[in-house]
PLY file of the C-alpha trace (Angstrom):
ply
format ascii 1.0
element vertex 322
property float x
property float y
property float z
element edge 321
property int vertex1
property int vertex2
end_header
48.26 65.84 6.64
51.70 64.97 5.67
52.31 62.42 2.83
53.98 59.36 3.85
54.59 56.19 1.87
54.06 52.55 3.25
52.80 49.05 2.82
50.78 49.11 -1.05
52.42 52.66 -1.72
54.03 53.23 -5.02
56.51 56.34 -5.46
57.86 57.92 -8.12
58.64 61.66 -8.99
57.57 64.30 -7.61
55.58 61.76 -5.57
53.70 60.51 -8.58
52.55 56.38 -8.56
55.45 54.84 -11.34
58.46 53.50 -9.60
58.05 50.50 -6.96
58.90 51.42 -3.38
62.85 49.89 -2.26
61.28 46.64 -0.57
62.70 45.50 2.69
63.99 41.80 2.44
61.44 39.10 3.41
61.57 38.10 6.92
62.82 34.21 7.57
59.58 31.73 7.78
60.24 31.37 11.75
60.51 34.92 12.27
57.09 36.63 14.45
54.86 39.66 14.36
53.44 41.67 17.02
50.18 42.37 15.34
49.32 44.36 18.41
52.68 46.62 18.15
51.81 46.76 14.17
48.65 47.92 15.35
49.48 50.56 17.78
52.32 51.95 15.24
49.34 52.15 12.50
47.94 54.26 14.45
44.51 53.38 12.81
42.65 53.20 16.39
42.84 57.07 16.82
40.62 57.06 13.31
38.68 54.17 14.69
37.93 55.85 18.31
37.15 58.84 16.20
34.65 57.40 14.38
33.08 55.90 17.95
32.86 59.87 18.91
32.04 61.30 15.95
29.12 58.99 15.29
26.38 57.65 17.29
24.73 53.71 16.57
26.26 52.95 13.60
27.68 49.83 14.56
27.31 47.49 11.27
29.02 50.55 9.49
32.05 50.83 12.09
32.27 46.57 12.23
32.55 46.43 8.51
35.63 50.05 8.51
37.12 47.48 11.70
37.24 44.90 9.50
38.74 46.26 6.16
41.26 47.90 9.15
42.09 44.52 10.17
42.28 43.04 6.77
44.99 45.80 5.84
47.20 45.68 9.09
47.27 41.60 8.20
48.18 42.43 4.40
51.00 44.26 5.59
52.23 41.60 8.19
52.29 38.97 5.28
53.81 41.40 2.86
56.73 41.18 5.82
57.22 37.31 4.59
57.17 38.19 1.12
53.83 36.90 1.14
52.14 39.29 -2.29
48.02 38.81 -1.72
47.74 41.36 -4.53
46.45 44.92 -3.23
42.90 44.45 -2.38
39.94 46.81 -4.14
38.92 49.32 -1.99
35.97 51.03 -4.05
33.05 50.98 -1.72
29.40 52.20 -2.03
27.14 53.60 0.82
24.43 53.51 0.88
21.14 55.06 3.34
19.18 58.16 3.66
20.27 61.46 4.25
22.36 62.64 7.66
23.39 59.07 8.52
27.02 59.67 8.62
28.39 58.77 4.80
30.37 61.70 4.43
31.79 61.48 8.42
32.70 57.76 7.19
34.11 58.61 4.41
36.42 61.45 5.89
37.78 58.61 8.77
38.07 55.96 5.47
40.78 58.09 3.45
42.81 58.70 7.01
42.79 55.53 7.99
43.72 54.63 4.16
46.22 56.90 4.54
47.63 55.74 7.84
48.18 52.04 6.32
49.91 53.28 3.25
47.00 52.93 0.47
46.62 55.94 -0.27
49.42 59.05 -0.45
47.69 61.58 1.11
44.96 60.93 2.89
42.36 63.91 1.27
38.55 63.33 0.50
37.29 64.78 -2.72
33.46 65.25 -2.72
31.47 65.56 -5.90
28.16 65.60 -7.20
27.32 64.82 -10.66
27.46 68.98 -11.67
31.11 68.51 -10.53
31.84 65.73 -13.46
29.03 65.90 -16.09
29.22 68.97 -18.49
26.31 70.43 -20.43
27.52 70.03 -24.36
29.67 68.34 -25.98
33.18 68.24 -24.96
32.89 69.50 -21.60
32.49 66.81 -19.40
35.75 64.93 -19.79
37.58 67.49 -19.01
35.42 68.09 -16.10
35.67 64.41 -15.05
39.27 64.05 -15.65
40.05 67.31 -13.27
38.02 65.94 -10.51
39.76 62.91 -10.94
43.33 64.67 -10.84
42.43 66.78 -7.51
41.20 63.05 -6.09
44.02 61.08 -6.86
46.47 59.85 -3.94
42.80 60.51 -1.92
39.28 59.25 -1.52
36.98 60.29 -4.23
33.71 60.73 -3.01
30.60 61.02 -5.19
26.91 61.71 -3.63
23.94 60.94 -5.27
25.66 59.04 -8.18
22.96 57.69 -9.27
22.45 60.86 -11.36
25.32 60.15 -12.90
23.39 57.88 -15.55
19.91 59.06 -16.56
18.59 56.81 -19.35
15.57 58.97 -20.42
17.55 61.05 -22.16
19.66 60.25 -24.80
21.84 63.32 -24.80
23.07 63.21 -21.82
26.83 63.35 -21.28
26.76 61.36 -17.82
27.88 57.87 -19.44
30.57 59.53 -20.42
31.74 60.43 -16.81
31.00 56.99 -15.87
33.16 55.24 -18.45
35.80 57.32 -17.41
35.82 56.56 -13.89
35.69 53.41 -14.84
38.54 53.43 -16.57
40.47 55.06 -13.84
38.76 53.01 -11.18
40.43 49.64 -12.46
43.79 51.15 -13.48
44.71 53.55 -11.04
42.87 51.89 -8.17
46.22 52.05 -6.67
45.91 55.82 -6.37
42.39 56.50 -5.70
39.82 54.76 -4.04
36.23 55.47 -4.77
33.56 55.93 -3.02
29.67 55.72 -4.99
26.92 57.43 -2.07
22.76 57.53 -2.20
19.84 56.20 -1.70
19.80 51.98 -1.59
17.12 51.15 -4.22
18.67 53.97 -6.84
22.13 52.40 -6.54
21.02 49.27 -6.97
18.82 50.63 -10.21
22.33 52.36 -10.85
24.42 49.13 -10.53
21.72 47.01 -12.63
21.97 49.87 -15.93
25.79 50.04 -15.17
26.70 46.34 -14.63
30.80 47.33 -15.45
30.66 49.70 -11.99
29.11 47.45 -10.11
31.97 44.84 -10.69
34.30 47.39 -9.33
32.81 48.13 -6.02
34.29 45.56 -3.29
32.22 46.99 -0.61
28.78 47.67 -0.18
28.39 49.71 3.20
24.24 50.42 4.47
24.45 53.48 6.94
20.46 52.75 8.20
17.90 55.52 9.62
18.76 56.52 13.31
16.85 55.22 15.99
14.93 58.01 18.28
16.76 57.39 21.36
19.93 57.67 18.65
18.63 60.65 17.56
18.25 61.93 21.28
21.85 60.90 21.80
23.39 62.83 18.79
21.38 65.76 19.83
22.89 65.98 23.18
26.55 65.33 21.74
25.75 68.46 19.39
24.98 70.48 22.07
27.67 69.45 24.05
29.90 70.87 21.53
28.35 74.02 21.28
28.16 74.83 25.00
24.65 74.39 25.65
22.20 71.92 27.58
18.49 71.07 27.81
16.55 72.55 30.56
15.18 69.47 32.53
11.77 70.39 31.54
13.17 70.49 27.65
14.11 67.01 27.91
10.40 65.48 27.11
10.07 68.27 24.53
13.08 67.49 22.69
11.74 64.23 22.49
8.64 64.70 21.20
10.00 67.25 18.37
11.64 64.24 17.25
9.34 62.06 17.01
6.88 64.67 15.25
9.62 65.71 12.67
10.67 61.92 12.01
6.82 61.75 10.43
7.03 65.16 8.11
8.51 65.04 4.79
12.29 65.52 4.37
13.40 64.17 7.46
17.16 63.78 7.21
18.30 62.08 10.38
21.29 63.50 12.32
21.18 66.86 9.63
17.77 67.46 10.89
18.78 67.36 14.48
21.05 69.69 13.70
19.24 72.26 11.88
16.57 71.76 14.93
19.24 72.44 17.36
20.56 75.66 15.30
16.89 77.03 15.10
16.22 76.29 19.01
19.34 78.85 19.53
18.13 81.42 17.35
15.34 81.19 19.29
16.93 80.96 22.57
19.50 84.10 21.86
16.21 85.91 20.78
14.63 85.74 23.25
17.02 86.39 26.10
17.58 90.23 23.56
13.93 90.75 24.23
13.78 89.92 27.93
16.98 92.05 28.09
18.75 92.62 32.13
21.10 90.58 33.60
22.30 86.94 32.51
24.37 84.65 34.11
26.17 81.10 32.67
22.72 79.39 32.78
20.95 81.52 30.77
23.54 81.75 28.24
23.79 77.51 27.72
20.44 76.16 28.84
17.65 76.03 26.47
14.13 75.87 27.66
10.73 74.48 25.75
9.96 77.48 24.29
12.70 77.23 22.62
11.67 73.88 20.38
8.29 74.56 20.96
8.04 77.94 18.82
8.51 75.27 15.59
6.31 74.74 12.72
6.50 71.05 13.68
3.96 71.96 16.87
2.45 74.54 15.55
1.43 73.69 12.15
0.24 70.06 11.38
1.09 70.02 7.45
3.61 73.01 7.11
6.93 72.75 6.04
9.68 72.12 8.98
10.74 75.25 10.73
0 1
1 2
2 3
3 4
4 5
5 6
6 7
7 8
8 9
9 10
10 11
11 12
12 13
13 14
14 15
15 16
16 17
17 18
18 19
19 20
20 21
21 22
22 23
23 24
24 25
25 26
26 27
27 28
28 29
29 30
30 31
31 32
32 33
33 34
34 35
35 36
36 37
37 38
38 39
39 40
40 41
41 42
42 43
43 44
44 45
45 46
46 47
47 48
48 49
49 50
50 51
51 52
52 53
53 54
54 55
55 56
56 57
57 58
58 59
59 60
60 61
61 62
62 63
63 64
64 65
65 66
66 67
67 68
68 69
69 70
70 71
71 72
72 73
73 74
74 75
75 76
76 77
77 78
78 79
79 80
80 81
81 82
82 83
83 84
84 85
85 86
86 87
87 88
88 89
89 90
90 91
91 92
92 93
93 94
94 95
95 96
96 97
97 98
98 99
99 100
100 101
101 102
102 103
103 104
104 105
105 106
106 107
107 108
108 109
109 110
110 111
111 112
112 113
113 114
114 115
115 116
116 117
117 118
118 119
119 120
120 121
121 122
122 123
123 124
124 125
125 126
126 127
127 128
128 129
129 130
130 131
131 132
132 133
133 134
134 135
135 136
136 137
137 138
138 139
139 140
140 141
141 142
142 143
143 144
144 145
145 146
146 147
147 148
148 149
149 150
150 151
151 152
152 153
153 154
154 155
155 156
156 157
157 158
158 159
159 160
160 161
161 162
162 163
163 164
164 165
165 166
166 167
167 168
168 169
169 170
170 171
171 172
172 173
173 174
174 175
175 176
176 177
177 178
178 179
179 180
180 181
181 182
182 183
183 184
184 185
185 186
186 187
187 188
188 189
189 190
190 191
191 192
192 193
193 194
194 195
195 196
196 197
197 198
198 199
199 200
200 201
201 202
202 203
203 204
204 205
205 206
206 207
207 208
208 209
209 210
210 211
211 212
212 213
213 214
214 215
215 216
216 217
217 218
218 219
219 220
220 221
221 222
222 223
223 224
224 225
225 226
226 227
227 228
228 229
229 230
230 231
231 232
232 233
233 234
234 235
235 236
236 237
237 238
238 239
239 240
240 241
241 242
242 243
243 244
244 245
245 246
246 247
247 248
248 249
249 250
250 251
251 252
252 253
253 254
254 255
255 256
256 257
257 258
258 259
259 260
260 261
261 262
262 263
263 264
264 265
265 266
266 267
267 268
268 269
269 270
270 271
271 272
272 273
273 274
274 275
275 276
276 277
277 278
278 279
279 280
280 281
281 282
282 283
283 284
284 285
285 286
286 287
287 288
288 289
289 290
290 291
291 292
292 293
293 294
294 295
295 296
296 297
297 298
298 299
299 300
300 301
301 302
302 303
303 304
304 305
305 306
306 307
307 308
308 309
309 310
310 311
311 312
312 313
313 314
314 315
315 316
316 317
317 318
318 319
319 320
320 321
């Protein structure tokens, strides 16, 4: 992705955020603005019709990544009059269970970003806490501070952050990453946005021991559990995109695995689909090696209930998935 600058964008050497970008002059107060041709030359609904692919249900997620869209494209038609609304914080949190789509957001976030001019280039930097918390003294800022160099003209994303701060133990360096993000949160926030990712009742334990990071997050984003006919649907797409298709008789099988491994332990929404799909063509290629002779297009793409129904999830009532 090349780096262009634009509405919010600082530039300086070497592309670096110090000098103020040559402004044009203010348009008169009677001049007009074809939002829609400000639109279309954002290009932001290519990320936005992305994101409708990419990701089934969804839709409080994609209304709220609309909206901060819209907000931006507006920002940049008043910044046209002269009109200075101050460059709005982006830091965000999301929050939801595993395989919901966070990291697919988050990706689609820093292009669109990028696309208005609020960020320089557009990249997504994601961490977990071994990424940014050292283990003795002295090694975490230096950690911290690289992540935070690799992030900057990006989106800095940061799963599980949460175990960033763990207050039964004393010795642990984590604060340390946190007040440095905070510092760099609130005075470079326009060259980085961050974004905070877990599980909604350990943020909000997160936010309430860590009131300063809380007051820096604008957005708070819940990605909730798929539905099972959502599930269904992001099975299909997967296959789709790998060349295969359910066997009529599958269909009702597929269905059912679903529902059973919604109701084990670990369930991680669209990841689990996945890792169901990839085991159901292990099983599938298997199988056709054993059977061995001739094969045509059909028997290459279309799996059949033996396929799903070989898993742990029929087989074994308390076993691990498989």
């Amino acid at each position: 992705m090349t780096e262009r600058m634009g509405f919010g964008m600082r530039s300086g050497v070497n592309g670096s955020a110090e000098a103020e970008a040559p402004a044009d002059p203010p348009l008169p107060a009677d001049a007009r603005i074809d939002l829609a041709r400000e639109r279309a030359d954002s290009q932001v609904d290519e990320v936005l019709d992305a994101l409708d692919t990419e990701l089934v249900g969804l839709v409080p997620v994609k209304t709220r990544i609309r909206e901060i869209a819209a907000l931006l494209l507006v920002d940049r038609a008043r910044a046209r009059f002269g009109i200075d609304s101050g460059r709005p914080n982006l830091h965000m949190c999301f929050t939801g269970s595993p395989g919901t789509g966070k990291t697919t957001v988050a990706v689609r976030l820093a292009e669109l970003l990028h696309r208005l001019g609020y960020i320089r280039k557009g990249h997504l930097v994601s961490v977990t806490r071994d990424d940014l918390v050292g283990q003795y003294v002295g090694h975490t800022a230096p950690k911290t501070k690289e992540v935070l160099k690799r992030a900057m003209g990006g989106v800095l994303f940061i799963d599980e952050a949460y175990y960033l701060y763990r207050a039964e133990n004393e010795r642990d360096y984590g604060q340390e990453a946190i007040e440095i993000l905070l510092q760099v949160m609130e005075n470079q926030r326009d060259d980085l946005v961050v974004v905070l990712a877990g599980y909604k009742d350990r943020m909000d334990s997160f936010f309430s021991s860590n009131p300063g990071m809380s007051s820096r997050i604008a957005h708070h984003i819940d990605f909730p559990d798929y539905t099972g006919e959502e599930l269904e649907a992001i099975g299909r797409l997967m296959l789709a995109r790998e060349g295969y298709a359910l066997a009529p008789e599958t269909e009702p099988v597929f269905h059912d695995y679903l529902e059973r491994r919604r109701a084990r332990p670990r369930f991680a929404n669209a990841r689990s689909v996945r890792n169901a799909i990839e085991r159901a063509r292990l099983r599938h290629a298997n199988r056709l090696i054993a059977e061995g002779g001739r094969v045509g297009r059909a028997e290459l793409t279309i799996l059949q209930p033996d396929d799903f129904l070989a898993s742990r999830v029929f087989t074994e009532k308390a076993a691990p998935p498989g």
